[in-house]
N, C-alpha and C positions, 0 to 999 in steps of 0.2 A: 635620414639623409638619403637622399636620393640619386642613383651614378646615372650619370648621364654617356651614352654613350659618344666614342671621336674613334674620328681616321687613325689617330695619334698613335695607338699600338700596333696598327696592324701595317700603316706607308713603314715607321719603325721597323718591324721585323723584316720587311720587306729590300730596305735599305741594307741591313745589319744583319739579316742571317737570323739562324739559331745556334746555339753550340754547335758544331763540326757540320755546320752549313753554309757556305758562301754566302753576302746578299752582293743586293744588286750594286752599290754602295764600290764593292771591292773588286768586282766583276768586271771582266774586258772587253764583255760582250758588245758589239758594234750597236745593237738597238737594245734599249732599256725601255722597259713600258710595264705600266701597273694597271690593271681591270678591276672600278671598282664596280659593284653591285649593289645596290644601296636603297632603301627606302625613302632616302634624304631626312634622317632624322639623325645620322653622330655628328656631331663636331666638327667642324674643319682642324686640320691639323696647323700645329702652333707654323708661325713665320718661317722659325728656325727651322720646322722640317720641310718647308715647301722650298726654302733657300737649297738645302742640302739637293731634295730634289733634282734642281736647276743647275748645282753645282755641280753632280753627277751627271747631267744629261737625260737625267730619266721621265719621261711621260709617262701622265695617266691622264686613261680615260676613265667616265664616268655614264655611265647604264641605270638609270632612275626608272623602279618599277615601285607600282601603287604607291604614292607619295602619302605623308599623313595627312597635308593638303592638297585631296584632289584638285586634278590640271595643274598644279603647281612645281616649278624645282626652284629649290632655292639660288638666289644669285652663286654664295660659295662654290656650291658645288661646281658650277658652271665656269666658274673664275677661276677654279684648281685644275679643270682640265683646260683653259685657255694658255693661263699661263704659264704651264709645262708644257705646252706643246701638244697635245691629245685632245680627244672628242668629249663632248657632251651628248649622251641620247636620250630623249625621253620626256615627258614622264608617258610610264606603259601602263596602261588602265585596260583591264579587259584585254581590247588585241594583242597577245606575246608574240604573234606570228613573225614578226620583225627580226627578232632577237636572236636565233638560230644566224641568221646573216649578219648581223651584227658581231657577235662574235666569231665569227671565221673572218669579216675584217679586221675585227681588232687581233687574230691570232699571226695574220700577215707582217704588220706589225714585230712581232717578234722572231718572225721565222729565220732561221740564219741569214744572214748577209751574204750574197756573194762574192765582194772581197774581203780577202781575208787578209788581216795586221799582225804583226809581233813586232813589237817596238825593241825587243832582244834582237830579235834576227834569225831568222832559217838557216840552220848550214846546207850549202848548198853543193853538189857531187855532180860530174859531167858521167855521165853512163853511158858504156860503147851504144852508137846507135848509128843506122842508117839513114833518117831523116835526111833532109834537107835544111834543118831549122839551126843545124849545130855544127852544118860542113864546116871545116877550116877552124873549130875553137880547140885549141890544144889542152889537153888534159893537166890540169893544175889549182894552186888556190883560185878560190872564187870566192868572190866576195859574197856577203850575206843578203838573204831575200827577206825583205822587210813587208810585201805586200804581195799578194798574189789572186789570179780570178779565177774562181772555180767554176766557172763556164765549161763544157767542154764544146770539142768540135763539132760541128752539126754539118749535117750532110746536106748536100747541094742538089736539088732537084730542079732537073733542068725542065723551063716549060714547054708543052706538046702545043701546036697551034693543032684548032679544032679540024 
């Protein structure tokens, strides 16, 4: 009998964690996204897990190098990362040079969001300040901060005419 390999254990783990591991699955994280690397020879992963996928929010993309049929990627592959939302590249024969940029865009992708959620709520505290931004609020409850932008201030440079 012969195993054939699939997506199937490993979008799985990826969903679902391991023992005393989060996945992405339970994750609050604002971007979700899977990189796969593939030679285009496992399996596409059952209905049921590309549903969860979708039902999660999670993208994947897909990075096809030396395919087992040269110039070829299979449609699946291509239709797994359509349909969640993510990239298809490839297929890489010989030139890798691509792929270094490739993945620093797909890592963009994940990098944190700059706003940030809690759907609990932030407690929120007035702190004696000088500002300008809080003259006149009188110290007391404050309601809860649900959302916030971790942008900071940027400085203003004013232009020099030549």
């Amino acid at each position: 009998m012969a195993i054939c390999p699939a997506f199937e254990d490993s979008i799985t783990l990826a969903l679902d964690g391991a023992p005393g591991q989060l996945g992405l699955a339970d994750s609050n994280a604002r971007a979700k996204h899977i990189v796969i690397i593939t030679d285009d020879d496992p399996q596409m992963p059952s209905s049921g897990t590309i549903q969860r996928l979708l039902d999660n929010k999670i993208s994947v993309s897909t990075i096809t190098i030396y395919p087992h049929q040269p110039g070829n990627v299979k449609a699946g592959i291509r239709e797994l990362a359509k349909t969640t939302g993510g990239r298809s590249y490839g297929p890489f024969e010989g030139n890798l040079a691509p792929l270094p940029q490739i993945f620093i865009k797909e890592a963009t992708v994940v990098k944190r969001s700059i706003i940030q959620e809690d759907s609990h709520g932030i407690a929120v505290r007035l702190a004696a300040s000088t500002s300008d931004l809080v003259k006149g609020i009188t110290p007391g409850p404050m309601p809860p901060l649900y959302g916030y932008d971790l942008t900071g201030r940027k400085e203003v440079r004013s232009l020099k005419s030549p």
